[in-house]
N, C-alpha and C positions, 0 to 999 in steps of 0.2 A: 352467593347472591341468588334469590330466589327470581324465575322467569315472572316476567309482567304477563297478565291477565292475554293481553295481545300484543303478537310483534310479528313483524312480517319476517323472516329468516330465508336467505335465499344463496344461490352461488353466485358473484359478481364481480363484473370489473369496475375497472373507473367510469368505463363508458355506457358496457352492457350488464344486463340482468338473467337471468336463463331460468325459464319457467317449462312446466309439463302438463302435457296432454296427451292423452294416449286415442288411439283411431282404429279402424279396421287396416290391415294389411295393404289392401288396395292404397289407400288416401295415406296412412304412415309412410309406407316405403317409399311409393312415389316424391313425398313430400323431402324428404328425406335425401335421397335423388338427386332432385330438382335444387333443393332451396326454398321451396316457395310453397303455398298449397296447390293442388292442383286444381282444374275450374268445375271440379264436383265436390269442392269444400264450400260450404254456403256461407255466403258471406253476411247472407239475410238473417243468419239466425244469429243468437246468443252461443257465443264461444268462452267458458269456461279455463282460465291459467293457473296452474298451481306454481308459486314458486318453492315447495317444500316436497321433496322427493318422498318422503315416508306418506305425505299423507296423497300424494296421486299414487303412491302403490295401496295403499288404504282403499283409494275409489275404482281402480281398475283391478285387484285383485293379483298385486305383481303380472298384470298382462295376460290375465287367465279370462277375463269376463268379457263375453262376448259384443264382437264391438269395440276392445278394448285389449287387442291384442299386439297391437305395436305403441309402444309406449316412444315418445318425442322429448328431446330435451331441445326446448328453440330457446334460442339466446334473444333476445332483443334490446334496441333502445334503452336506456336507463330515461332520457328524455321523452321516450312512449312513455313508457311503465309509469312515470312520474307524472304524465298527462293526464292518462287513465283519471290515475287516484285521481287528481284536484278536482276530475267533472264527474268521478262519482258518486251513488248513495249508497249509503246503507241497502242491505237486500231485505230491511224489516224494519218498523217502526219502533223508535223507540222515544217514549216518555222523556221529555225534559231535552232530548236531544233536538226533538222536531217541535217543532208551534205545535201540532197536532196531527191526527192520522190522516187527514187531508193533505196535510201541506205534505206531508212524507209522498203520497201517492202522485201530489203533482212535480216533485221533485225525482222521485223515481221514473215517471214518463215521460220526464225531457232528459235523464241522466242517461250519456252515451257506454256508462260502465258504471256496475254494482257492486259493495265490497261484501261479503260474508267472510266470517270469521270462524273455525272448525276446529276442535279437540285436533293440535297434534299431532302423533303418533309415533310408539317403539317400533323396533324392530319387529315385533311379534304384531303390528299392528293394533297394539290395545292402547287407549284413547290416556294423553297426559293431561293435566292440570290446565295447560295455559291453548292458549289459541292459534293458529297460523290463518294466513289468508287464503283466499281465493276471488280473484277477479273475472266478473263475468263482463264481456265486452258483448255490444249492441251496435247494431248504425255505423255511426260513423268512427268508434272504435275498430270494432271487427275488421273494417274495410283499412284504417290505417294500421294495425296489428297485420293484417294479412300481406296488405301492400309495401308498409314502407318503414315497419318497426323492426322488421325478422333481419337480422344478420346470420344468421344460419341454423340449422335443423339437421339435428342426430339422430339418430337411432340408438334407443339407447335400451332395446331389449334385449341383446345378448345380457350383457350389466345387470339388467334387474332379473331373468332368470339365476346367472350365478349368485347373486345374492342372498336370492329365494330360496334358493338351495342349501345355500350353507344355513339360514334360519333353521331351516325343515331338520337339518342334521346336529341342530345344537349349536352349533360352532358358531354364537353371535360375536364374537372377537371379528372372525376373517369377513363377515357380512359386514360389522362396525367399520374396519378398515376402507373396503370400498365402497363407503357409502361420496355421494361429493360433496366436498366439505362446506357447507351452509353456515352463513356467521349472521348475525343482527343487520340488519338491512336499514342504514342511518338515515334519517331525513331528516329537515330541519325542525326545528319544534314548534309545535303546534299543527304541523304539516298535516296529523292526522286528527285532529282534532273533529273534524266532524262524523267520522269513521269508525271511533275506537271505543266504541259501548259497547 
């Protein structure tokens, strides 16, 4: 059965969902630590979640790009994560989805969270067919993502060094193995209907 154009694929429970972001060493480990971020993570800004582990190694560079050297697996809420979506937009307009590119821009400036949708990715990092997500959280996302969605925060850069590792050496079997196992992320239908252009 061939992948849909877009789907969100993630590691999950009944309850929680576990997405990733990678940070400076300072702000990852502490966070890490703690539980929580610490009060030099801005809560003002747009915070970016991947829940697809290939493609935040994609953006961080397996943890090599600076800035972006402790990689985070934070579990959260499945009742956040599913809030998110329902108040957010699209991160671009699209034709036929929006009345027009106004209405997209006044709906992007009151949306507390944006969805983008991003080429996949192998093991080797080279871009597949179909899509995975990324949600950028705003306002008053951010602030209940930081405050009151997180059930906990790993450290999950030993893991993605050994992985890296074995890529680099060929051995995509032993990388394949430890990968964490990501399945089709259900929601009810039409759930995403305004998201999935």
């Amino acid at each position: 059965m061939s992948e849909p154009k877009n789907r969100i694929r993630a590691a999950y429970t009944d309850s929680t969902i576990t997405v990733y972001q990678a940070y400076t060493p300072e702000i990852g480990r502490r966070a890490a630590h703690e539980g929580r971020f610490p009060p030099t993570w801005k809560r003002d800004r747009m915070t970016w979640i991947k829940p697809s582990f290939l493609w935040m190694m994609y953006r961080c560079g397996w943890g090599t790009k600076e800035g972006q050297e402790t990689v985070l697996a934070v579990e959260i809420s499945r009742a956040g994560f599913e809030w998110a979506l329902q108040n957010a937009c699209l991160s671009h307009y699209e034709r036929g989805l929006h009345a027009d590119e106004a209405a997209w821009k006044r709906q992007l400036k009151r949306a507390p969270a944006r969805v983008q949708w991003d080429p996949e990715r192998d093991l080797r990092l080279q871009p597949l067919p179909h899509r995975s997500l990324q949600l950028g959280l705003a306002g008053e996302a951010a602030r209940l993502y930081a405050d009151e969605w997180i059930t906990s925060i790993t450290d999950v850069t030993p893991l993605v060094h050994t992985i890296h590792a074995h890529v680099q050496a060929g051995d995509l079997d032993a990388a394949q193995r430890l990968l964490p196992r990501e399945r089709p992320y259900l929601v009810k239908e039409g759930f995403l209907a305004h998201l999935s252009r």
